[in-house]
PAROKOL-224262 format. One record per atom (N, C-alpha, C, O): residue in three letters; x, y, z. Coordinates in pm, whole numbers, plus 32768, in hexadecimal, padded with zeros to 4 digits. Example, Ala and Ser with C-alpha at 12.3 -4.5 7.8 and 13.67 -1.06 7.14 Angstrom:
// PAROKOL-224262
ala85277DC7830C
ala84CE7E3E830C
ala85287EB6830C
ala85907EB4834E
ser85057F1F82C4
ser85577F9682CA
ser850A80038313
ser853D80728324
// end
This chain:
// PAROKOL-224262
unkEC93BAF39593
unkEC2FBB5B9577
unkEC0CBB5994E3
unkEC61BB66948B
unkEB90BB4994CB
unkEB71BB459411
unkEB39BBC393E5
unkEAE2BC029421
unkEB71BBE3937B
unkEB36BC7F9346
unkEAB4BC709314
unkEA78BC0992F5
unkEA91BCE49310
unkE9F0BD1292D7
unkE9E4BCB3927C
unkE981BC6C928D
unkEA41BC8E91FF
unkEA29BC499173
unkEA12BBA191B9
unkE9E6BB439177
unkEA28BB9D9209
unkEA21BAD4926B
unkEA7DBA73923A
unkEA86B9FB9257
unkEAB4BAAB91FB
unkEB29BA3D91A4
unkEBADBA899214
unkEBEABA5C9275
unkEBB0BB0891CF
unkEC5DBB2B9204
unkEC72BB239292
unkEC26BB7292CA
unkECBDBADF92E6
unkECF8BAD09355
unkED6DBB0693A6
unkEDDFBAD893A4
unkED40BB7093F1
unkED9DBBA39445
unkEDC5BB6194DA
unkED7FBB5F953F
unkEE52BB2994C8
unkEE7EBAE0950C
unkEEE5BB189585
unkEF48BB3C9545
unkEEFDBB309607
unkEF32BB63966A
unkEF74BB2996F4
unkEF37BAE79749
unkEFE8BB4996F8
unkF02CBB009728
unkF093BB5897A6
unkF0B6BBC49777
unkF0C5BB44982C
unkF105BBBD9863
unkF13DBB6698D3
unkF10FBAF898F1
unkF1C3BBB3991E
unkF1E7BB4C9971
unkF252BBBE99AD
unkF287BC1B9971
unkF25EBB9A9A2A
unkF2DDBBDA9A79
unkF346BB9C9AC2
unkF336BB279AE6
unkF3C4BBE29AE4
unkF427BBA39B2A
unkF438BBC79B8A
unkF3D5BBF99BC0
unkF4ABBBC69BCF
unkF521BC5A9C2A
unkF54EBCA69BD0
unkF52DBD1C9BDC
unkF57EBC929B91
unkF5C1BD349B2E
unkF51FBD509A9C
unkF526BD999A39
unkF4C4BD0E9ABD
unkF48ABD369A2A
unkF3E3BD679A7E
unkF39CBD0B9AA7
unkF3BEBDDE9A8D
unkF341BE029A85
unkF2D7BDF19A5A
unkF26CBDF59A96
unkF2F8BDCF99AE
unkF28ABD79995A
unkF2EBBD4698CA
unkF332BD94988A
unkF2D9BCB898AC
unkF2C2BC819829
unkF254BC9797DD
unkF211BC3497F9
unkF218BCD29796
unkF1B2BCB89722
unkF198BC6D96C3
unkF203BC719686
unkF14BBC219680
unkF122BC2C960F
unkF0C1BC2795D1
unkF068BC179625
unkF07ABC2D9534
unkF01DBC6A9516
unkF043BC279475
unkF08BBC499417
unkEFE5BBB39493
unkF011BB8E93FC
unkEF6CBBA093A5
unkEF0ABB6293D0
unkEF63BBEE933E
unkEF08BBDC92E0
unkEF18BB6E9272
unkEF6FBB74921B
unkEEA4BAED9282
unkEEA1BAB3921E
unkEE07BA7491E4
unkED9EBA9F9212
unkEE0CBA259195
unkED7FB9EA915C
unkED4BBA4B90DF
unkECF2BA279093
unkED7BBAA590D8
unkED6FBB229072
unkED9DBAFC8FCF
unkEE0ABAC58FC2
unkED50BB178F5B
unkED8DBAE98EF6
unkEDE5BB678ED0
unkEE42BB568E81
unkEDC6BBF88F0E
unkEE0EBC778EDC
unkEE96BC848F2A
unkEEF2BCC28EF4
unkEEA9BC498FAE
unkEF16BC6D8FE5
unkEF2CBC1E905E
unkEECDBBFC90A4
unkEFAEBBFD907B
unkEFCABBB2912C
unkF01BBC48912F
unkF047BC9090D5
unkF018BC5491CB
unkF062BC919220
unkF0CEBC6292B6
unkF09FBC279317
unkF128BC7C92AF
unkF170BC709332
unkF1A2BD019379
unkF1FABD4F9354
unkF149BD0793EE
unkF1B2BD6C9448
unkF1CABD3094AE
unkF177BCFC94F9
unkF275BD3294C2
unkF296BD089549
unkF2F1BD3F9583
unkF35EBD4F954B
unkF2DBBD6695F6
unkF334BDB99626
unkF34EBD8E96D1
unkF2FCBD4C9710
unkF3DCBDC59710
unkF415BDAF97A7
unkF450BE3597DC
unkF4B0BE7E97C2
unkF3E8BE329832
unkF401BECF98AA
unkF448BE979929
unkF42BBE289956
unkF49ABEDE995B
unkF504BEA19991
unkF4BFBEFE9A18
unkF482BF679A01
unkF4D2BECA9AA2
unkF4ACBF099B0C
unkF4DEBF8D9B13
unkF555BF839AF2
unkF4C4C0009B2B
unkF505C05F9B74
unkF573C08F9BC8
unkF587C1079BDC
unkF5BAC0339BFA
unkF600BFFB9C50
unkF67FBFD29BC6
unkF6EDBFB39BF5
unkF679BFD09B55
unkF6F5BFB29AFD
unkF6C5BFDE9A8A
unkF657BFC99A57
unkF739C02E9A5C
unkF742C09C99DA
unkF75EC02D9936
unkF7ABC04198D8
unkF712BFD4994B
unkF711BF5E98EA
unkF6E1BFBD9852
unkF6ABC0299867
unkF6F5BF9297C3
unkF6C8BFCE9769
unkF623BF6D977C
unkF605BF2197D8
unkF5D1BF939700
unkF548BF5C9707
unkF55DBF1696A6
unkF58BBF339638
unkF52BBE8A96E3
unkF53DBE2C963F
unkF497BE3F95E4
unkF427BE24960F
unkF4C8BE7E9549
unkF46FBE809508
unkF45ABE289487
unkF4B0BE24942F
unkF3FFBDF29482
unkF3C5BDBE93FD
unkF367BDD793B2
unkF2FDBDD593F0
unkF35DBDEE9343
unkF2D6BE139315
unkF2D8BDE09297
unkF339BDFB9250
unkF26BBD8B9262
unkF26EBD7591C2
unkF1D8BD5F91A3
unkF16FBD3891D5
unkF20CBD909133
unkF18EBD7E90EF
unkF17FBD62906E
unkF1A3BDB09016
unkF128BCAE9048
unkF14ABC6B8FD3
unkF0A3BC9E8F66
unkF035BC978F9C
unkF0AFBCC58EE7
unkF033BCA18E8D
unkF069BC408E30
unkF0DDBC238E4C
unkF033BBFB8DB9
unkF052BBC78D41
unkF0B6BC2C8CF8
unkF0FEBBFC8CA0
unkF0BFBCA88D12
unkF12BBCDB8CAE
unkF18BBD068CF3
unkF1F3BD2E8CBF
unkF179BD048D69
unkF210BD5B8DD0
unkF20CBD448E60
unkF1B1BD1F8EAA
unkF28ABD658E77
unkF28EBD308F05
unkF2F8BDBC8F41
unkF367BDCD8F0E
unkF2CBBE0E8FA6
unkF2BEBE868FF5
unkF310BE569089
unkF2DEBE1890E7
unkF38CBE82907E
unkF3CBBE6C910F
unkF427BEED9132
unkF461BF4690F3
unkF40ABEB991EC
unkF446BEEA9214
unkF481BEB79289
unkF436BEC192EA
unkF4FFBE7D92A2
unkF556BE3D9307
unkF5CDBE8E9323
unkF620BEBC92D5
unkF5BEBE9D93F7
unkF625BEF59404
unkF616BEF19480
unkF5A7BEE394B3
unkF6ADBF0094E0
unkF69ABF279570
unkF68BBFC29576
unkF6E2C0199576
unkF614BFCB957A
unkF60CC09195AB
unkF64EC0AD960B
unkF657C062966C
unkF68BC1229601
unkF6CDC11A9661
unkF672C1AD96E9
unkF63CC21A96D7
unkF68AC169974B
unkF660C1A797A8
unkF660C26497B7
unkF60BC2BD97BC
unkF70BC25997B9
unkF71EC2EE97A5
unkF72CC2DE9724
unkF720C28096D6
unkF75DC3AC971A
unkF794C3EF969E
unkF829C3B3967D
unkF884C3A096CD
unkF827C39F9609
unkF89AC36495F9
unkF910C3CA95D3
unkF987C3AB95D9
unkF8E6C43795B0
unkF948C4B79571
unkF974C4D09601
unkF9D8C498962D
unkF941C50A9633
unkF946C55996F4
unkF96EC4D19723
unkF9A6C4E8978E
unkF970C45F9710
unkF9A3C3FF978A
unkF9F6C3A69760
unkF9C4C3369751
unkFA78C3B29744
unkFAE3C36E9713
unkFAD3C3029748
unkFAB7C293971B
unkFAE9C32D97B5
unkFB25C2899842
unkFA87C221983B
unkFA7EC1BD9882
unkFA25C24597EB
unkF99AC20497D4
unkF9D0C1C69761
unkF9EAC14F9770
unkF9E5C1F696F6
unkFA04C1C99683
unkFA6BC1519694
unkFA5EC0DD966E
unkFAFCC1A396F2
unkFB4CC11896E0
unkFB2CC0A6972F
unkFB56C0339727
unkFACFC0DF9786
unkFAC6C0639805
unkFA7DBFAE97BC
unkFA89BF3997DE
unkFA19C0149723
unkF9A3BF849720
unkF9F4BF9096A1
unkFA3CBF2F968B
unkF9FAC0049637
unkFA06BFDC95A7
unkFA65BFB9956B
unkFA56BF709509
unkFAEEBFE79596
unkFB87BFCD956E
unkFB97BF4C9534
unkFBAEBF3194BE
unkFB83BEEC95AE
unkFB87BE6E9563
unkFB2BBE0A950E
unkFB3DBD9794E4
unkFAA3BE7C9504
unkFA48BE399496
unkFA40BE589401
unkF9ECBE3193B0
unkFAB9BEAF93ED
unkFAC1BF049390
unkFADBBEAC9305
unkFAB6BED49296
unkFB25BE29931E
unkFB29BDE292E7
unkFAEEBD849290
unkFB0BBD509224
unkFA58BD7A9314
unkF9F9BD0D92F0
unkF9B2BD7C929E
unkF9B0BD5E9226
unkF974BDF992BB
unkF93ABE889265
unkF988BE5391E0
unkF948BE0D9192
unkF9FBBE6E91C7
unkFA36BE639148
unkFA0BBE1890DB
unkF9E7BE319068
unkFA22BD7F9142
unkF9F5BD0C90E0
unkF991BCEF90AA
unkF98BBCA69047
unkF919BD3190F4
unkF87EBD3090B6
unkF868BDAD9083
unkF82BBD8E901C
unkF86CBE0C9082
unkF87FBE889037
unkF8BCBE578F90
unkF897BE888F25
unkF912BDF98FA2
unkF929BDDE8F01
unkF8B5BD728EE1
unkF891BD628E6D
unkF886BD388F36
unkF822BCCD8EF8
unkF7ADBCF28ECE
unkF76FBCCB8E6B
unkF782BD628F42
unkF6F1BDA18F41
unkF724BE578F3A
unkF74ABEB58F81
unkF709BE378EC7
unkF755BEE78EAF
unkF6E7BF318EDF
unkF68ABEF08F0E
unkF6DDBFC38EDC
unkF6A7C0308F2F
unkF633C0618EE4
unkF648C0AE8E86
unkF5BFC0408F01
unkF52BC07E8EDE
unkF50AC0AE8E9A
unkF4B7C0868E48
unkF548C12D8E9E
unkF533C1D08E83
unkF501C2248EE2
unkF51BC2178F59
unkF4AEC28B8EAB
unkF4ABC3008EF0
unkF46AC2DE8F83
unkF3FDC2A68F88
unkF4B6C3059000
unkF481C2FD9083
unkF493C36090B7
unkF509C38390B8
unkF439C3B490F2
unkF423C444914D
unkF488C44B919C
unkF4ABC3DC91C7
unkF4E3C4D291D2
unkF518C4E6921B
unkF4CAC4D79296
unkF503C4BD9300
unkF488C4DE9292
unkF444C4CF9331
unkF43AC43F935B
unkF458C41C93CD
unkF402C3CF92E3
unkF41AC341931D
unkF497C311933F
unkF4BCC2CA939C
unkF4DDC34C92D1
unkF59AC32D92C5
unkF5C6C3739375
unkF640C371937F
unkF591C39F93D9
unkF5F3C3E9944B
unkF5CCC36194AD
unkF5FBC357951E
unkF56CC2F69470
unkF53AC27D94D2
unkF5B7C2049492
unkF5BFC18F94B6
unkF5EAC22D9455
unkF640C18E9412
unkF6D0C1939401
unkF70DC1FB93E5
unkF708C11F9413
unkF77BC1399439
unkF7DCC10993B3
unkF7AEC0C2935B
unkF863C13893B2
unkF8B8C101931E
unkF899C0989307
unkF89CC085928E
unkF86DC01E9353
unkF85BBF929305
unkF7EEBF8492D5
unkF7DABF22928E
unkF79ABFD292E9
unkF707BFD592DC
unkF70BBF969243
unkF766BFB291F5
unkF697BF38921F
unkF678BF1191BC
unkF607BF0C91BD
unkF5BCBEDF9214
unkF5D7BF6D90EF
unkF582BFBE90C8
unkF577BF8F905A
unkF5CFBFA79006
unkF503BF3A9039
unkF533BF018F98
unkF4A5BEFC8F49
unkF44CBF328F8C
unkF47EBECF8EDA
unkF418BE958E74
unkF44FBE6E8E49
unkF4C3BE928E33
unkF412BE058E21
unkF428BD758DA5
unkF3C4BD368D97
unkF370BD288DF0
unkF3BABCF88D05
unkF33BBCB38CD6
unkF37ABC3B8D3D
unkF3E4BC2C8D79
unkF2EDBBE28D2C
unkF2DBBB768D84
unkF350BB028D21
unkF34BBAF88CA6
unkF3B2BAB48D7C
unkF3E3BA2E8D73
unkF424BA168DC4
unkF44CBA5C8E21
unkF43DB9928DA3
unkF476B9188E01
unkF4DDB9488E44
unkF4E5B94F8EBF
unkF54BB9778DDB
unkF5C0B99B8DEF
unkF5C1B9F18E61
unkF5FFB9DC8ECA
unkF562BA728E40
unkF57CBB068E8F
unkF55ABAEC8EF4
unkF589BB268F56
unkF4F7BA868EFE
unkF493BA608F9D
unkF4F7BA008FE8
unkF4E9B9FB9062
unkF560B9AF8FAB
unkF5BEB9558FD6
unkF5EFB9E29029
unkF5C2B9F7909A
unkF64EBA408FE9
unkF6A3BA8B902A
unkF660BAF59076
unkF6A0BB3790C9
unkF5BCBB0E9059
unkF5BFBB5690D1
unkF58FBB0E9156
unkF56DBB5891B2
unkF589BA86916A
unkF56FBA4A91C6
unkF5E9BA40920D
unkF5E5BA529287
unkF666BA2191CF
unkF6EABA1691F4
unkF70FBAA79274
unkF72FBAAE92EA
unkF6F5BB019208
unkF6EABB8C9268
unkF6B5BBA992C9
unkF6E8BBE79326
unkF60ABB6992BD
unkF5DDBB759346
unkF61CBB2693C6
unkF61DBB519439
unkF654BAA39397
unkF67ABA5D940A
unkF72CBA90945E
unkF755BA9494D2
unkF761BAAC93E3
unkF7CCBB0693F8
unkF7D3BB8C944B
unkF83CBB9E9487
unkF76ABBF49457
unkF75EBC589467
unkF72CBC2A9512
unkF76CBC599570
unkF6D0BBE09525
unkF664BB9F95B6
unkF6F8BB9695D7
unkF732BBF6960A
unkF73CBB1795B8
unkF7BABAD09610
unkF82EBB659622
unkF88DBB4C966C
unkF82EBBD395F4
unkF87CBC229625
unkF838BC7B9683
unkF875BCA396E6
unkF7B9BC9E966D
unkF79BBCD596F3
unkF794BC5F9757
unkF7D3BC7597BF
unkF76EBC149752
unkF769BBAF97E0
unkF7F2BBB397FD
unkF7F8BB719864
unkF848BBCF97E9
unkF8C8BBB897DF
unkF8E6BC229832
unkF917BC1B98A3
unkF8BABCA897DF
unkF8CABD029833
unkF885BD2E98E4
unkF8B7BD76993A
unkF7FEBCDB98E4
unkF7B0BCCD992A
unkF7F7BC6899C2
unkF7FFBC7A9A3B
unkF81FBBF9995B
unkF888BBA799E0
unkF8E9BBFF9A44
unkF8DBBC059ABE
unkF96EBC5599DF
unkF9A6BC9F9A04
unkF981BD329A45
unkF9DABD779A76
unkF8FABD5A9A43
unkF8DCBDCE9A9C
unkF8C1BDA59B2F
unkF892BD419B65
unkF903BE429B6A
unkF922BE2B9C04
unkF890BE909C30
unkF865BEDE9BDA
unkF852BE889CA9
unkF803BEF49CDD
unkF829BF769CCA
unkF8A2BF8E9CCA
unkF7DABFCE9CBB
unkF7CDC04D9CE4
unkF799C0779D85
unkF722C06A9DA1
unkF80EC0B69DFE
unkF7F0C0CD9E51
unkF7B9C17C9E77
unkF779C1A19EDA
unkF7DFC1BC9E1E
unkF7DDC23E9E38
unkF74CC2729E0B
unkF734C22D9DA9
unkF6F9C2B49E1A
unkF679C2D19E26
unkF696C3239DD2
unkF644C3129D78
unkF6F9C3979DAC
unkF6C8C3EA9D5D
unkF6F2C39B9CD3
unkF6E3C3D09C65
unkF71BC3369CE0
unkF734C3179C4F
unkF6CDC2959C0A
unkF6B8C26C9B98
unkF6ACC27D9C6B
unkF629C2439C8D
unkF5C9C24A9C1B
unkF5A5C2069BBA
unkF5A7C2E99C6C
unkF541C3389C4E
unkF554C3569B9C
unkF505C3379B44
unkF5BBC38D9B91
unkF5FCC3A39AF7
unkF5DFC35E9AA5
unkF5B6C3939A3E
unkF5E7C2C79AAE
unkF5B4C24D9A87
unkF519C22E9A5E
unkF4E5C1EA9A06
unkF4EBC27B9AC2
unkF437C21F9AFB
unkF41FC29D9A8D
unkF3C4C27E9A41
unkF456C3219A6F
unkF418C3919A21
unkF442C35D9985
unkF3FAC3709924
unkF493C3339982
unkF4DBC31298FF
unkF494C2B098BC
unkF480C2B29843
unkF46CC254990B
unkF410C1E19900
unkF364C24098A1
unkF32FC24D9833
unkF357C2639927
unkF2AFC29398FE
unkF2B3C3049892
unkF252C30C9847
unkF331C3729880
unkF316C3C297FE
unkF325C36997A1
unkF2EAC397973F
unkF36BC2C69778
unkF381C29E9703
unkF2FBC2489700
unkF2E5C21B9690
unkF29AC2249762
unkF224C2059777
unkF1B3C2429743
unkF15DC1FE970A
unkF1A7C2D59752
unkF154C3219768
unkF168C34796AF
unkF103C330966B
unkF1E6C3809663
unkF1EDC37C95E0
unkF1AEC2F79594
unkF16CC308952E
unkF1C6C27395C8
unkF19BC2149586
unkF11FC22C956C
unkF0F9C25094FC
unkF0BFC21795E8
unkF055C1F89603
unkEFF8C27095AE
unkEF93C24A9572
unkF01FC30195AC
unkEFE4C33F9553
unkF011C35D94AD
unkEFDBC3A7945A
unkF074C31294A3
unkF0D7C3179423
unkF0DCC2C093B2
unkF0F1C2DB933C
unkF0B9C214940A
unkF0C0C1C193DD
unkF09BC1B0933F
unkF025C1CD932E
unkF0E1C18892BD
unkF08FC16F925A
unkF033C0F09238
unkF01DC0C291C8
unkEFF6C0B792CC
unkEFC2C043929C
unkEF1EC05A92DF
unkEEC3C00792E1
unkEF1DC0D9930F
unkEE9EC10B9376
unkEE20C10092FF
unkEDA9C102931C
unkEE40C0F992AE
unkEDD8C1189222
unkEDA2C07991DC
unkED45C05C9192
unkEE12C025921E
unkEDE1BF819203
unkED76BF379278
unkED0EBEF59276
unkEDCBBF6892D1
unkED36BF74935C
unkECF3BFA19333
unkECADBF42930F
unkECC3BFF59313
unkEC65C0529324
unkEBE2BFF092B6
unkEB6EBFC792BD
unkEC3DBFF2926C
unkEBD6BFAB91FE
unkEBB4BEE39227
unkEB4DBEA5920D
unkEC36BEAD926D
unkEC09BE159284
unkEB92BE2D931E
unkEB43BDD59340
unkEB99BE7D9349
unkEB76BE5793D9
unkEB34BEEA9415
unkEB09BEE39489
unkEB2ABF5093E0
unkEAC2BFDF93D4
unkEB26C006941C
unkEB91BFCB942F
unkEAF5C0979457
unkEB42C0E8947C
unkEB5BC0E5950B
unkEBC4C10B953E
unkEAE9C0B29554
unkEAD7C09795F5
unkEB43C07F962E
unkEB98C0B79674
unkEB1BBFCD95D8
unkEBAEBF4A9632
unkEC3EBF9695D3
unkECA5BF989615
unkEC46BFBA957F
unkECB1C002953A
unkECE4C04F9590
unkED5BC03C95A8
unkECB8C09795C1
unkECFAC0FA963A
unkED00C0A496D1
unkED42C0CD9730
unkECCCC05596D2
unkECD6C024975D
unkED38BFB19718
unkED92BFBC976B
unkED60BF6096D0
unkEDA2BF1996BE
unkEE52BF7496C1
unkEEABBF469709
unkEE66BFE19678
unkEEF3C034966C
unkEEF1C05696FD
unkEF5FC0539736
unkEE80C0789748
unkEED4C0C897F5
unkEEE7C07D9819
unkEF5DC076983A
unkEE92C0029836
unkEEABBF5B9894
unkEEF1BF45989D
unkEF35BF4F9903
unkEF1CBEFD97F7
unkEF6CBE9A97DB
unkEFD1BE9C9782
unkF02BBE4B9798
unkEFDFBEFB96FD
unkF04EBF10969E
unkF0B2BF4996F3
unkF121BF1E9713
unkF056BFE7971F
unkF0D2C03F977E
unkF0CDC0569804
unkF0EEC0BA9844
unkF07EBFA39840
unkF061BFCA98EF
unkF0B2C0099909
unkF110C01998BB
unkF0ADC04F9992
unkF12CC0A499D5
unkF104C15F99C1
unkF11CC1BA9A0F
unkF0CBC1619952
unkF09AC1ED991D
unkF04AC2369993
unkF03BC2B0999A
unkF01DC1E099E4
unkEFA5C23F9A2A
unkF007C2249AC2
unkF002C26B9B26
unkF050C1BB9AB1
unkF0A1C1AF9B4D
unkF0FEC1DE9B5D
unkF100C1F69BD6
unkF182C2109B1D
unkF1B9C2119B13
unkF212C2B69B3B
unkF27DC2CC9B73
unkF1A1C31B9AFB
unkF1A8C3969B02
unkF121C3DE9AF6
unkF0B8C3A59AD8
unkF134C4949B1C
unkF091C48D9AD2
unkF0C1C4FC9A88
unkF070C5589A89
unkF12DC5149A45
unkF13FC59599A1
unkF0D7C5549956
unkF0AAC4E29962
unkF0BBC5A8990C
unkF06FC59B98B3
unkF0B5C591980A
unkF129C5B697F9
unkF059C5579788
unkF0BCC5699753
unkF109C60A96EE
unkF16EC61B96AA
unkF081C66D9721
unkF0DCC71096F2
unkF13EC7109771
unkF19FC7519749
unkF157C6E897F9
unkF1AAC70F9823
unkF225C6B697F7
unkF285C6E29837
unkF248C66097B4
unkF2C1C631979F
unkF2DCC66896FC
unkF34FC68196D8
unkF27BC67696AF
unkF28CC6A3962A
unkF220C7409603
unkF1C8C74195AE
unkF23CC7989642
unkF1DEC7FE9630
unkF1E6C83E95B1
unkF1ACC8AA95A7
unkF237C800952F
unkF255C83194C0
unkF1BCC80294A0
unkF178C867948B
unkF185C7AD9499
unkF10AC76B9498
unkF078C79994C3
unkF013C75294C2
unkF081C80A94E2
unkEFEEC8609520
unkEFFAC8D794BE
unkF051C92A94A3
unkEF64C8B4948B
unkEF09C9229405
unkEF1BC97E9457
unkEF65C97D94BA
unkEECAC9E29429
unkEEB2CA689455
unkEE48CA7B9491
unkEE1ACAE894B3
unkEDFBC9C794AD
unkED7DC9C4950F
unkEDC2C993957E
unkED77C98895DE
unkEE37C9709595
unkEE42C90D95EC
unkEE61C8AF9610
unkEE95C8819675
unkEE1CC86F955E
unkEE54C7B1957B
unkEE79C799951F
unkEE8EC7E894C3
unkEE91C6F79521
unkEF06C6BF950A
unkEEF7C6BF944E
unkEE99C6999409
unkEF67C6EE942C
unkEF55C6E7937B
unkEF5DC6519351
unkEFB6C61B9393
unkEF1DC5F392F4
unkEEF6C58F9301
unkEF74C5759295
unkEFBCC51D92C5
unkEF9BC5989233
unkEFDFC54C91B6
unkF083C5819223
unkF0ADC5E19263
unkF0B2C4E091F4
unkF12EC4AA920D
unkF1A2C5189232
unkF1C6C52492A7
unkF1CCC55591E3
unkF23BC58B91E9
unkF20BC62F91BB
unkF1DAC64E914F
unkF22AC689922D
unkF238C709922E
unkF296C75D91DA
unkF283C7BA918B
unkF310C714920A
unkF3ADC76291C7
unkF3A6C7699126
unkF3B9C7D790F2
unkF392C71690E8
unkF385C6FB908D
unkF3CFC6B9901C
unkF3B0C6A48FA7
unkF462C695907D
unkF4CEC67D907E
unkF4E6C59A905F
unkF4B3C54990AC
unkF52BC57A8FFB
unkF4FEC4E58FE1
unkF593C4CE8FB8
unkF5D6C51E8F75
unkF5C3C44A8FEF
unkF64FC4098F9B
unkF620C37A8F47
unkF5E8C3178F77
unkF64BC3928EB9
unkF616C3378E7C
unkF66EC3028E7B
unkF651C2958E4B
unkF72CC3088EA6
unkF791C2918ED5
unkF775C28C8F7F
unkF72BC2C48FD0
unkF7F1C2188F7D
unkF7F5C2059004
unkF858C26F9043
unkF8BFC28C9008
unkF835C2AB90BF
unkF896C31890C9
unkF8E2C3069142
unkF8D3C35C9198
unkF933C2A29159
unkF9A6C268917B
unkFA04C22D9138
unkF9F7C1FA90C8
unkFA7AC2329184
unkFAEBC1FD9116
unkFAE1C1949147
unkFA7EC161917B
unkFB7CC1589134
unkFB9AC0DC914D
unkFBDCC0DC91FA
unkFBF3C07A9241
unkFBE6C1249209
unkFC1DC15092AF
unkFB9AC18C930A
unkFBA1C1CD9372
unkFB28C16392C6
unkFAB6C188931E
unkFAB6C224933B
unkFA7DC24D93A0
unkFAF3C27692EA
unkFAF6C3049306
unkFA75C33192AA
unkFA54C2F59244
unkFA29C3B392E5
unkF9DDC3CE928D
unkF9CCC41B9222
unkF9ACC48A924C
unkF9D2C41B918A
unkF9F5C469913F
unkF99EC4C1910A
unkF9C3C51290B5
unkF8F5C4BA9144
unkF8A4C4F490E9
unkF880C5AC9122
unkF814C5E69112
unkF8DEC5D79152
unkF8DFC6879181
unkF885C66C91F1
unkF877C6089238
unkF843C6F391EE
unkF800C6F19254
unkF768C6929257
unkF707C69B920B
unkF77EC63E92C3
unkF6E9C5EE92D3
unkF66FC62392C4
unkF601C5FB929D
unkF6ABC6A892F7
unkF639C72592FF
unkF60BC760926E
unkF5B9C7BB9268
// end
């Protein structure tokens, strides 16, 4: 797909399994201001898999990431969630956490989508940093597939269901949340911009469930009604990482 400017190239890519609903990706390139990668793996309904996320984003002066298995559920409220996927990734979290240290300030509200290993970083552009965060990406893929090998079905319907909702509220936040809705908007107008995020960034949004997104976040409705547009309501930001080293969370209330 080529943007309005005829140079920059939006490139798209998607694929399914038995355990995977959709592969994505969405590479922006040909651009002298910026490449982009989002790639991400939605795991069927049928298995409480975390979501494999990628997101980067390179200019000449910096490079904007974010790599992490989201995790499906709440991780505070769901212990036996936490130990089931993260316990033993806590390790690999560690080791890139010292390589690609932590961002800064990220909203409590994005922070309730990411899990202790989550990696959140900036760095000017080089060899080096792009060596190790490639290392990470391939590291991070081979443990969810990993984890992906080792998941068994889900037979029980109501947990099913728990799943298919868990899925579409972390869908339904993206898709109106996203901080990259404003780069569409401008490579490719606002039309295919919106038809490109329901399709294809966060297919599943319109199948999946039909909440809306004040019914999963109603902190988010003005006093007309709709949806308050800037990022974060609470007002609430951790400019460390707010996990320890035991994947516990240290930053108070999320809230």
């Amino acid at each position: 797909m080529k943007a309005l400017d005829g140079r920059t190239e939006l490139q798209l890519l998607s694929f399914q399994a038995p355990k995977i609903r959709l592969l994505r990706s969405l590479s922006i390139v040909g651009s002298e201001a910026m490449q982009v990668l989002d790639f991400a793996v939605f795991p069927k309904p049928e298995f409480d898999l975390p979501i494999f996320c990628a997101n980067f984003f390179t200019t000449a002066s910096i490079n904007i990431i974010v790599l992490d298995l989201n995790p499906l559920h709440d991780l505070i409220s769901r212990g036996d969630y936490k130990e089931k996927y993260y316990k033993k990734l806590l390790p690999l979290g560690l080791k890139y956490a010292e390589l690609l240290p932590w961002g800064g300030k990220l909203t409590s509200e994005s922070l309730r989508f990411f899990s202790p290993i989550v990696i959140w970083t900036k760095f000017a552009p080089s060899h080096y940093k792009h060596s190790i965060l490639y290392s990470a990406f391939v590291d991070y893929y081979k443990a969810w597939l990993d984890l992906m090998d080792q998941a068994t079905i889900e037979t029980d319907p109501s947990r099913i269901l728990c799943n298919r909702e868990a899925q579409h509220r972390y869908l339904t936040w993206r898709k109106e949340k996203d901080p990259g809705h404003h780069i569409l908007n401008k490579l490719i107008g606002e039309t295919l911009a919106k038809d490109l995020l329901g399709s294809f960034l966060f297919n599943g949004v319109d199948e999946l469930g039909s909440k809306t997104f004040l019914d999963y976040f109603p902190e988010y409705r003005d006093k007309n009604g709709a949806v308050i547009e800037k990022r974060s309501v609470i007002g609430k930001s951790f400019e460390l990482r707010p996990w320890n080293s035991r994947g516990e969370f240290i930053g108070n209330d999320i809230r």
